[in-house]
N, C-alpha and C positions, 0 to 999 in steps of 0.2 A: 858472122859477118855477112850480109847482103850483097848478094851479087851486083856486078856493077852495071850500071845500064846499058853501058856500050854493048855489054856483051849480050845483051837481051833478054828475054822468059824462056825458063826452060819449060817444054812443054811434051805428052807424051803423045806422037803422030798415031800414035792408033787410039791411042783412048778418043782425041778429035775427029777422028774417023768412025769408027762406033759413037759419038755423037752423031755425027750429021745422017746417019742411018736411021737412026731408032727418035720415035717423036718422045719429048719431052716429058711425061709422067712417067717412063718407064726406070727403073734404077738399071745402071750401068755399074760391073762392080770392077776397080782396079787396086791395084797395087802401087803406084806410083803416087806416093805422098808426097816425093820433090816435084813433081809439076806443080807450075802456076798455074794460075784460073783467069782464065781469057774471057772478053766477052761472048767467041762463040758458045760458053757453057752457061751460061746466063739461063736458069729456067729449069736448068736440069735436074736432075737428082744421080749424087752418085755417089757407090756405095765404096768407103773408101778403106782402107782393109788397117788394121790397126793391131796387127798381129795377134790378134786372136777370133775376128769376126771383121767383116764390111758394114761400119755404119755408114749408114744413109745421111747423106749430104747435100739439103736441096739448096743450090746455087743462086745466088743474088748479086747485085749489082756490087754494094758493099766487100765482096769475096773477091771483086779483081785485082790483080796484083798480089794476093797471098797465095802459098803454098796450099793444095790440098790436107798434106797432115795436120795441120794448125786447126782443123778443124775436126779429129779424129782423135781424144786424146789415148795415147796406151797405157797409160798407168788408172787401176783404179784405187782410190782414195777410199779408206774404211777407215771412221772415224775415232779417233784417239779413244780409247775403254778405258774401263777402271773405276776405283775410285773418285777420282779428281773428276771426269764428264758426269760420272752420276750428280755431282755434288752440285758442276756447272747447268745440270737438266734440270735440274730441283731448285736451283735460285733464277731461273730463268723462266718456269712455270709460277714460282710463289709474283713475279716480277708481274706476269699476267693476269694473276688474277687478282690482285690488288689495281691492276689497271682494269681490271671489267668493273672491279666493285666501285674505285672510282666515277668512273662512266655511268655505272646502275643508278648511283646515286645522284648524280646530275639531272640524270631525265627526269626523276622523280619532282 
C-alpha cells in the first residue's frame, strides 16, 4: 500500500547530506532502499545495496517519487533448465533461421 501524501517522502537525511558534499559522477553507496528519490538526487549515481552487493543507480528525472530499492532487484532469476528450455532454445533458433533464410531469399 503507498504511502499517503499527507504524510510526505520518506527520505534518508544523510544519504541527502553525502549528496550535497560529493559532486555528481561519484557513486554514494546506501542501504536505505525505503527512501524516495527527490529531485535533489537528480544526476547522481547511487549505489544502492541489495543484500548482497551496492548496484549503481544513476538517477533521472523519471525516478522521482519511487523508492530506491525499486531499482535494485534481490532476487536473481536463473532460467527454467531442462528438458522443456532445451526443446523451447531449439524451436526458437529453428524459428530464426527460417526467418534469415526467408529474408536471404528476398534480397536475392
Amino acid at each position: 500500500m503507498p504511502r499517503s501524501l499527507k504524510k510526505g517522502p520518506i527520505v534518508d537525511e544523510k544519504l541527502v547530506l553525502r549528496l550535497s558534499k560529493i559532486e555528481p559522477g561519484k557513486v554514494v553507496k546506501t542501504w536505505s532502499r525505503w527512501s524516495h528519490v527527490t529531485p535533489v538526487m537528480v544526476g547522481h549515481t547511487i549505489g544502492v545495496h541489495n543484500g548482497k552487493e551496492h548496484v549503481p543507480v544513476k538517477i533521472v528525472e523519471n525516478m522521482v517519487g519511487h523508492k530506491l530499492g525499486e531499482f535494485a532487484s534481490t532476487r536473481k532469476f536463473i532460467r527454467h533448465g531442462g528438458k522443456m528450455q532445451k526443446e523451447l532454445e531449439q524451436k526458437r533458433q529453428e524459428a530464426e533461421r527460417t526467418a534469415n533464410k526467408a529474408a536471404s531469399t528476398t534480397k536475392k
